[in-house]
Steps between C-alpha positions, in 0.01 A plus 500: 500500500468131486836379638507715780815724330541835572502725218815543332690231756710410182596847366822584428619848356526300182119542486455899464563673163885592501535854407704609131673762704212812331154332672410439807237281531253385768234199593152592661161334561601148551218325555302129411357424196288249683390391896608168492849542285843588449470730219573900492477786361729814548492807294882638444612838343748660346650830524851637274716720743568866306670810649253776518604883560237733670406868464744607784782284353512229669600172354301143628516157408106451433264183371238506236326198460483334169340163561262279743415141426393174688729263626349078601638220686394155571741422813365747759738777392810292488559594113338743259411543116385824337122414363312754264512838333749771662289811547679856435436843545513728198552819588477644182110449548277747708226270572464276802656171477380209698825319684484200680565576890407169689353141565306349752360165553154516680493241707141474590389499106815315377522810229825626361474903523730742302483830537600782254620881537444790302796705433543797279807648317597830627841625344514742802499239768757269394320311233198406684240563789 
């Protein structure tokens, strides 16, 4: 970090995605876009809140996920602006999808890494395994 900040000494809870009240959503995987800079990355997902009754009767309040996209910021985490596509599961298809699950900054290489997850829909399992 170039001016010696730690990261996020600026954040306020104004800074995380306020939930609607039927997501709950959650940062991850904050990390550098560079060695030298103030830039970041953080992946963020989504997940809608739904009651969910079992075999033995049983009522829960459950999460299925329904969205995962990247978040940036140019102040060393102080504020935040979606960037790029929003990736979501379909779980009306049976074959693997490929969901983005982290970031890394390699610090020895200066490469951005982004890794992906393969997830398949399983009506059995809660929409997905």
């Amino acid at each position: 970090m170039s001016n010696g900040n730690r990261v996020g000494d600026n954040v306020t809870k104004t800074t995380y995605v306020e939930t609607d009240g039927h997501h709950a959503f959650y940062a991850k995987d904050q990390t550098y876009v560079d060695i030298d800079g103030e830039s970041m990355l953080e992946t963020v997902t989504s997940e809608k809140l739904h009651w969910v009754t079992h075999d033995d009767g049983r009522t829960t309040l459950d999460a299925c996920y329904d969205g995962t996209w990247l978040r940036s910021s140019n102040d060393n985490g102080t504020s935040w602006c979606d960037v790029g596509s929003t990736y979501a599961f379909d779980t009306s298809r049976a074959e693997e999808q490929m969901l983005p699950s982290g970031i890394i900054l390699d610090e020895n290489t200066g490469n951005l890494i982004r890794f992906f997850r393969g997830q398949k829909a399983d009506k059995t399992c809660y929409s997905y395994v």
